[in-house]
SEMARGU-154894 format. One record per residue (C-alpha): x, y, z; residue in one letter; residue number from 1. Coordinates in Angstrom, 2 decimals, m for minus. Layout:
SEMARGU-154894
(site (X; Y; Z); A; NUM)
...
END
This chain:
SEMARGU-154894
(site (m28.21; 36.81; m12.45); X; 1)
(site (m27.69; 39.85; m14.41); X; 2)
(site (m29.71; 42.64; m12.76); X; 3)
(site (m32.61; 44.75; m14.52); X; 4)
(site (m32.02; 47.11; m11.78); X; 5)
(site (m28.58; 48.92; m11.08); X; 6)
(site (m28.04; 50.78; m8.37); X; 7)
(site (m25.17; 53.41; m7.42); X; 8)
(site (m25.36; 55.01; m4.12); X; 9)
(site (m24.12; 55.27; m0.47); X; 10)
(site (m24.80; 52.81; 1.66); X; 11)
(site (m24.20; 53.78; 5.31); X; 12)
(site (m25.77; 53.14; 8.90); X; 13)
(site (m28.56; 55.55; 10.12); X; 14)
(site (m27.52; 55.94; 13.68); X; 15)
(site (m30.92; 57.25; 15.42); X; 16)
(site (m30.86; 58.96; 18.51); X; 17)
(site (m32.99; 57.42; 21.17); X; 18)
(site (m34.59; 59.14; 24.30); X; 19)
(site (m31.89; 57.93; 26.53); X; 20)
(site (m29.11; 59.71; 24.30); X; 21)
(site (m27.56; 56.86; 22.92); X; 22)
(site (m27.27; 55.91; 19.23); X; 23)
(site (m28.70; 52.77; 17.78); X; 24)
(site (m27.21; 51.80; 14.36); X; 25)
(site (m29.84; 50.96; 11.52); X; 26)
(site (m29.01; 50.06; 7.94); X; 27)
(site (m29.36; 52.88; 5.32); X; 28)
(site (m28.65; 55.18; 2.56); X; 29)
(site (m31.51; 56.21; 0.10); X; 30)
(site (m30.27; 54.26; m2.76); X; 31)
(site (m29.42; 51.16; m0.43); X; 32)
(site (m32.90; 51.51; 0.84); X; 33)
(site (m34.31; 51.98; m2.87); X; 34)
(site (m32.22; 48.48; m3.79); X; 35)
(site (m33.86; 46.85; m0.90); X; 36)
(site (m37.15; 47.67; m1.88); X; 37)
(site (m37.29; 47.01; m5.84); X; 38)
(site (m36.13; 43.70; m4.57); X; 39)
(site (m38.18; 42.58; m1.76); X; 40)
(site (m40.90; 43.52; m4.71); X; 41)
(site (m39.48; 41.14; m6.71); X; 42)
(site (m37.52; 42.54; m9.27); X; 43)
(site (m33.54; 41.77; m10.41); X; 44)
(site (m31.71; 44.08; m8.34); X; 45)
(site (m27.60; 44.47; m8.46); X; 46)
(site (m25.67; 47.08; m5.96); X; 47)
(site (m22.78; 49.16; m7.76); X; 48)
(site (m20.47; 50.79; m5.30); X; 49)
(site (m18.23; 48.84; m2.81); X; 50)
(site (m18.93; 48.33; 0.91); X; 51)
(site (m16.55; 48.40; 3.59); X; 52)
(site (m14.56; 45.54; 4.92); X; 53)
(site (m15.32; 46.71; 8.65); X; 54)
(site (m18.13; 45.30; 10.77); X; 55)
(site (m20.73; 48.05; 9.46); X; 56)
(site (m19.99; 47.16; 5.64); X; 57)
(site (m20.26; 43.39; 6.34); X; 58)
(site (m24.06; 43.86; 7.67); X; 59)
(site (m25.00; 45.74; 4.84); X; 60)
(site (m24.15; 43.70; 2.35); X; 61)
(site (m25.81; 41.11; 4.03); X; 62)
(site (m28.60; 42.70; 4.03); X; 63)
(site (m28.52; 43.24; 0.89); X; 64)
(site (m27.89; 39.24; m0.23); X; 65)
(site (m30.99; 38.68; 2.33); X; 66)
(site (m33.07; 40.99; 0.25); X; 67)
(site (m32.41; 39.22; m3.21); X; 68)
(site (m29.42; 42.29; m3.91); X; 69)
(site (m26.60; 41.15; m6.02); X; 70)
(site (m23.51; 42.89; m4.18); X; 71)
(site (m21.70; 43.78; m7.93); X; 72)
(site (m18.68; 45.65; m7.03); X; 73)
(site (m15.77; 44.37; m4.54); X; 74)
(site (m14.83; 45.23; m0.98); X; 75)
(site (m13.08; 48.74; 0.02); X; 76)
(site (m10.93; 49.35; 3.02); X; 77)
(site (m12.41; 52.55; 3.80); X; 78)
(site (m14.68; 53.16; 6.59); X; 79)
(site (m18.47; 52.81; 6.23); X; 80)
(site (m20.38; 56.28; 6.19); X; 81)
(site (m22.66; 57.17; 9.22); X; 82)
(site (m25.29; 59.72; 9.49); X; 83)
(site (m26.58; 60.71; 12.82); X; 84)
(site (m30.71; 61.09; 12.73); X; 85)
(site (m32.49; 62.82; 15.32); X; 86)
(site (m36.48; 62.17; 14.84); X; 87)
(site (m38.99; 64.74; 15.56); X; 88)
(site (m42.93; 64.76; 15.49); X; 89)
(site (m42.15; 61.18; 13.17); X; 90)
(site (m39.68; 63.22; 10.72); X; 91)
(site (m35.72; 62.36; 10.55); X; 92)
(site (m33.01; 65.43; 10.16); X; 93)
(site (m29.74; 63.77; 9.63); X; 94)
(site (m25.91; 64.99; 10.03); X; 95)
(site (m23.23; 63.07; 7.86); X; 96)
(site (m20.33; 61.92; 8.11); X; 97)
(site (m19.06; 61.01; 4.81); X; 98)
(site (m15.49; 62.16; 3.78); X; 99)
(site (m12.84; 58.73; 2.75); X; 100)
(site (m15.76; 56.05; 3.03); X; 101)
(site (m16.18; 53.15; 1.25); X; 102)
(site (m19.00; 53.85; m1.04); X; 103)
(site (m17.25; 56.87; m2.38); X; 104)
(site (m14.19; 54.12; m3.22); X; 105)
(site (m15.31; 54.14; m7.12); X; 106)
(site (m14.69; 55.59; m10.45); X; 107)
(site (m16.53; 56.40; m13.03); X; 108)
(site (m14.32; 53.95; m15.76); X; 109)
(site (m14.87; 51.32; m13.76); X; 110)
(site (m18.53; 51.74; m13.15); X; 111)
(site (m18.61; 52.09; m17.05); X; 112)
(site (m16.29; 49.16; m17.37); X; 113)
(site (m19.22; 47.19; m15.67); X; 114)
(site (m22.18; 48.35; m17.29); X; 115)
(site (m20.95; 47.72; m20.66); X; 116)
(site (m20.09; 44.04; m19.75); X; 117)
(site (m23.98; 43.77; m19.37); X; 118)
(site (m27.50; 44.39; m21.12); X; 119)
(site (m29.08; 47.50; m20.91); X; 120)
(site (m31.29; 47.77; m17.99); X; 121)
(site (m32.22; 50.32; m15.69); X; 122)
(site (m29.28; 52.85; m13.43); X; 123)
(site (m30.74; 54.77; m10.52); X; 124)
(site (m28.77; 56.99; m8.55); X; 125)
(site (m29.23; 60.42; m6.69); X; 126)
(site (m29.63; 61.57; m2.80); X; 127)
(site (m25.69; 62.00; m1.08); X; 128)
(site (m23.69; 61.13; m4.44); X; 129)
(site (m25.03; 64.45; m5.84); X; 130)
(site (m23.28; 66.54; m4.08); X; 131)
(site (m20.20; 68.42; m5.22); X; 132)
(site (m17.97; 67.59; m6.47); X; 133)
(site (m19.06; 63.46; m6.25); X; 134)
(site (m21.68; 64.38; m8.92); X; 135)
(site (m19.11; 65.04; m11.75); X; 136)
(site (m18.01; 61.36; m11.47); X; 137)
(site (m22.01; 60.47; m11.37); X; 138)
(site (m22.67; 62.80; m14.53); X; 139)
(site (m19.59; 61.16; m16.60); X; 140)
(site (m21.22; 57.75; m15.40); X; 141)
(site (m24.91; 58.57; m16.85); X; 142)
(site (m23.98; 60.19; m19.86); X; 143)
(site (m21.88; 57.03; m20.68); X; 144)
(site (m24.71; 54.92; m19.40); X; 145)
(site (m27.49; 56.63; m21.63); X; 146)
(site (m25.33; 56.28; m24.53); X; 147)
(site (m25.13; 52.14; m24.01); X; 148)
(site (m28.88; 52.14; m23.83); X; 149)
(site (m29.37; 52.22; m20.25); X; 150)
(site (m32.19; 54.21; m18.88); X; 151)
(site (m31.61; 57.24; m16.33); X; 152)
(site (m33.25; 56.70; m12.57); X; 153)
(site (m32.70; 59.38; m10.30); X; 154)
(site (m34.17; 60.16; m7.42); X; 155)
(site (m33.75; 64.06; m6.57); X; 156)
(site (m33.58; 63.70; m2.81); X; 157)
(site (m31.84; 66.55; m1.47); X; 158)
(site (m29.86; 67.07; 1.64); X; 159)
(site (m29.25; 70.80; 1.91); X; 160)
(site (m27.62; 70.49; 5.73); X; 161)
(site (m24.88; 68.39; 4.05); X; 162)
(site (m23.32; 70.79; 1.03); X; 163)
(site (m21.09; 73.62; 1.84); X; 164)
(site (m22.26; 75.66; m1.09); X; 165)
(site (m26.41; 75.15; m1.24); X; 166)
(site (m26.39; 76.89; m4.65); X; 167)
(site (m23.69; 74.43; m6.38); X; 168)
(site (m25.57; 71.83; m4.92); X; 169)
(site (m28.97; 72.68; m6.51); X; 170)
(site (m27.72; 73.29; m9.19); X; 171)
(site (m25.46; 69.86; m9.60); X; 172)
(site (m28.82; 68.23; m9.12); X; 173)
(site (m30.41; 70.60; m12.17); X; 174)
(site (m27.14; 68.89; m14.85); X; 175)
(site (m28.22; 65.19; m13.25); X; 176)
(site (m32.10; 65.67; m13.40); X; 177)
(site (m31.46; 66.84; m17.17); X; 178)
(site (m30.17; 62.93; m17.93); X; 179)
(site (m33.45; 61.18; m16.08); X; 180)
(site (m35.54; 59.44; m18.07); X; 181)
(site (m37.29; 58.42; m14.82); X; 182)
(site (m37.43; 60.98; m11.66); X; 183)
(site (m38.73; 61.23; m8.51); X; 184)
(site (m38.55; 64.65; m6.34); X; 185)
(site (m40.70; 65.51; m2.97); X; 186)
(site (m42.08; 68.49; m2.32); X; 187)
(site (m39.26; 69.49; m0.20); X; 188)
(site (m37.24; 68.86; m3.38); X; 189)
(site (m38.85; 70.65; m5.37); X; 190)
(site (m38.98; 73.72; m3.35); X; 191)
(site (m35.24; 73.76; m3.11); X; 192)
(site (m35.37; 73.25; m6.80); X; 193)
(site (m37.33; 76.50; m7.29); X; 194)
(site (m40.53; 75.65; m6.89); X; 195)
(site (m43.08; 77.94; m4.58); X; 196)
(site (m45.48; 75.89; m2.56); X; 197)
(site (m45.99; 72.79; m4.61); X; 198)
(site (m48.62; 70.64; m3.85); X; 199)
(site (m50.30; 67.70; m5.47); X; 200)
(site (m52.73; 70.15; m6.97); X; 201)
(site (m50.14; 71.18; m9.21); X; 202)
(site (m48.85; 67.99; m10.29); X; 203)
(site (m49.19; 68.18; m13.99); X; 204)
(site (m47.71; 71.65; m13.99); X; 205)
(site (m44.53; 70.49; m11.92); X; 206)
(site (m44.28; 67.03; m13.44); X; 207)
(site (m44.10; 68.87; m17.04); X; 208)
(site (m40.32; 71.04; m15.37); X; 209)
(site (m39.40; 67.15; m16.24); X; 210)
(site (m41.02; 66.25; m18.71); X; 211)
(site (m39.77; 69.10; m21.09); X; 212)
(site (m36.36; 67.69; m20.43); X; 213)
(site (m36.77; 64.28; m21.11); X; 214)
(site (m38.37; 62.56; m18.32); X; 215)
(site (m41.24; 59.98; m19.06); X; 216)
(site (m41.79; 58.65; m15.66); X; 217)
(site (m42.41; 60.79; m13.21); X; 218)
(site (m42.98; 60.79; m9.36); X; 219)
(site (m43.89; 63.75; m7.21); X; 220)
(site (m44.71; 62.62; m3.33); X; 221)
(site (m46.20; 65.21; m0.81); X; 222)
(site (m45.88; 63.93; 2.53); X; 223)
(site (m49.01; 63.72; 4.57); X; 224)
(site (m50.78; 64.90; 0.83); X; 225)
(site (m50.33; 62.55; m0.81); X; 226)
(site (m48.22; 61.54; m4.17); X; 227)
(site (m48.27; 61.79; m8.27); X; 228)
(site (m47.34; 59.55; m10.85); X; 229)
(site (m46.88; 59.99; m14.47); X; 230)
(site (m46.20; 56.71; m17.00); X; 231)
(site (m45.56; 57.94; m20.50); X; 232)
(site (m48.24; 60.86; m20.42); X; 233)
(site (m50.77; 58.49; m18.34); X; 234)
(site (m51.15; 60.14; m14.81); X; 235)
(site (m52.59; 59.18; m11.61); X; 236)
(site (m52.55; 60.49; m7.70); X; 237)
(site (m53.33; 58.89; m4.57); X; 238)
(site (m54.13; 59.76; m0.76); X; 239)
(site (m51.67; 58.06; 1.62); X; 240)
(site (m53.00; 55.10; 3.16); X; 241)
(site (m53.89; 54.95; 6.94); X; 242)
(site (m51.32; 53.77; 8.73); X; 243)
(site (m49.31; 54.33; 12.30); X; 244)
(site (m46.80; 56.26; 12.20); X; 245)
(site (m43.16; 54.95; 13.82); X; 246)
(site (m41.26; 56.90; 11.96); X; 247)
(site (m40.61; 58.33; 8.14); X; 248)
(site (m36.97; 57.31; 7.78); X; 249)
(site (m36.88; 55.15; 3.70); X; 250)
(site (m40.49; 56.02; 3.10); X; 251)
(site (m39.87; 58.18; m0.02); X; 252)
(site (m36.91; 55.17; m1.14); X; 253)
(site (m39.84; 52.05; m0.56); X; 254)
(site (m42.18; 54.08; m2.64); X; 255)
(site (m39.73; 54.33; m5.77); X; 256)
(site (m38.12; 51.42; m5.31); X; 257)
(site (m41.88; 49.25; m5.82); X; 258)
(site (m42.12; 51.79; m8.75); X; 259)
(site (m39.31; 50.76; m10.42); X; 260)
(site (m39.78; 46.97; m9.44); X; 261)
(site (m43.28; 47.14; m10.78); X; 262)
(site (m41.90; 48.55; m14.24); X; 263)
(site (m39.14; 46.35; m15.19); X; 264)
(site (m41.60; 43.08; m13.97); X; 265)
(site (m44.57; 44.84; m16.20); X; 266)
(site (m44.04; 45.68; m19.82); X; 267)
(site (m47.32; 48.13; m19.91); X; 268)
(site (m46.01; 50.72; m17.10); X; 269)
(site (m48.54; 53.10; m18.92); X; 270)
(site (m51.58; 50.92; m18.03); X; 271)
(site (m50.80; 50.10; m14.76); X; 272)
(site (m50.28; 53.59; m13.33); X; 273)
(site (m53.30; 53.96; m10.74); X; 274)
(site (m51.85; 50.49; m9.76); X; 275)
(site (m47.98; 51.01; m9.59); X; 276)
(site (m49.20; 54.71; m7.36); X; 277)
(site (m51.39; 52.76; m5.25); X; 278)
(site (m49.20; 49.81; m4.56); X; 279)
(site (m45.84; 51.88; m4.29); X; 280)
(site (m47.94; 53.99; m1.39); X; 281)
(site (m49.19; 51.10; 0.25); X; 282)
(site (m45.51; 49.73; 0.74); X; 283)
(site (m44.23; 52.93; 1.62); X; 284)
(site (m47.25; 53.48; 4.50); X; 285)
(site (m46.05; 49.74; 5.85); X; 286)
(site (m42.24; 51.09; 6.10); X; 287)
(site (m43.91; 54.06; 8.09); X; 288)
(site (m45.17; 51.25; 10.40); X; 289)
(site (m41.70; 50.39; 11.32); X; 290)
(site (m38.26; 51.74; 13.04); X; 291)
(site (m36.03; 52.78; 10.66); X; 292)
(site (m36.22; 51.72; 6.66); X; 293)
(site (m37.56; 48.22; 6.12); X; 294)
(site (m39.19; 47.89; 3.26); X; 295)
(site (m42.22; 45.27; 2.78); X; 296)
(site (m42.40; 42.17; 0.59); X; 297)
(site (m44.79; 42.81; m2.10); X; 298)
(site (m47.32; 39.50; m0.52); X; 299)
(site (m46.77; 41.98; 2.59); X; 300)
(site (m47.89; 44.78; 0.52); X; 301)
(site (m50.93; 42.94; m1.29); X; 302)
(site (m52.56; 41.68; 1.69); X; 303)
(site (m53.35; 45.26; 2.76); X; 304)
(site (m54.63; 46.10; m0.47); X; 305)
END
């Protein structure tokens, strides 16, 4: 199979607290998560970065081969990352743990090495690997991507609690969002990115920050407010769908993972957009409806439509 979708990310195990104070391991990493989902929607879906030969490493990339993932790169020796989640009111804060771990074990000449060996398809990164200095290796990898004819997915995803300088961070994520041809941000994003108080009201004002730099597909998601979606200079929002709330942990990496499923299995993204918002949303409200990240089918998805 050669993939439509490529993914390069961390892959790591969400360890969430429970009541009792013990830690229960779950399968994670945005990008991981975001893999998951495109697939389970039914798109071609590879995995870049190595995973670890320990215990940890060998259930994600099982997971990943259950899911329809095509595991790309080879094994590393290095540990597999953890984060430690604590959930409040339904919303995960996370500590990481992330220094000499397996899906760090890459460079960017080899990553390049790979994607020239295949079609042009779609590259989505973002979340943990852009954070200094891992985001120089990520920049050399996109600008050598765009210039083979791959197109740019990144979702912003920001996790201020893990950078030592919050400034370099931001603005690491700035030089990456400037390569996207497709982007995603939250509102949370996009107030670290310099934003005051978005909200969906403004979403034609924010989504053209991205669009004046190259963007054509563009995702803004509010929480409990709802979500955005620009195709090509169609636009569409949505309300979230009712659902019970277990917890929030992959919600935002469902939702742009059925996005980019729905675009690389639909040659008129522009036409479909009230769909792909709708759909995306529905999927990420079933995820909601479950521990930890697992992302619907798409018949899972369509029967609550």
């Amino acid at each position: 199979m050669t993939a439509s979708i490529w993914v390069l990310g961390e892959a790591l195990m969400d360890c969430l607290s429970q009541p009792d104070g013990t830690l229960r391991p779950f399968m994670g990493g945005s990008p991981y998560n975001m893999a998951r989902a495109a697939a389970l929607r039914g798109a071609p879906v590879g995995y870049v970065n190595p995973l670890s030969t320990d215990r940890f490493g060998q259930q994600l990339g099982q997971q990943l081969q259950k899911d329809g993932v095509q595991v790309l790169a080879g094994e590393s020796r290095l540990p597999t990352s953890l984060a430690v989640v604590q959930i409040t009111d339904g919303q995960p804060s996370y500590g990481f743990y992330r220094e000499g771990i397996a899906d760090r074990d890459y460079t960017a000449a080899g990553v390049l090495a790979m994607l020239k060996a295949h079609p042009p398809g779609v590259l989505h990164t973002g979340s943990l690997l852009l954070v200094p200095p891992e985001h120089t290796k990520v920049l050399a990898i996109l600008q050598g991507a765009k210039d083979l004819g791959w197109t740019i997915s990144v979702d912003v995803n920001l996790r201020p609690k893990l950078a030592a300088d919050l400034a370099a961070y931001v603005e690491a994520v700035k030089q990456v969002a400037k390569l996207a041809d497709w982007i995603k941000a939250s509102d949370e994003d996009l107030e670290l990115l310099g934003v005051h108080a978005p909200s969906r009201a403004q979403g034609a004002q924010i989504a053209a920050l991205f669009r004046d730099q190259g963007a054509s597909r563009i995702a803004l998601t509010f929480g409990g407010q709802g979500a955005w979606l620009e195709v090509d200079g169609a636009f569409a929002d949505a309300d979230v769908p009712r659902t019970t709330v277990v917890d929030t942990v992959g919600a935002g990496d469902t939702f742009w993972g059925n996005c980019l499923g729905d675009w690389v299995l639909n040659a008129d993204g522009k036409g479909r957009v009230k769909q792909t918002l709708v759909e995306a949303m529905q999927a990420a409200a079933i995820n909601c409806s479950r521990a930890g990240c697992q992302p619907p089918t798409y018949s899972e998805t369509q029967a609550l439509l």
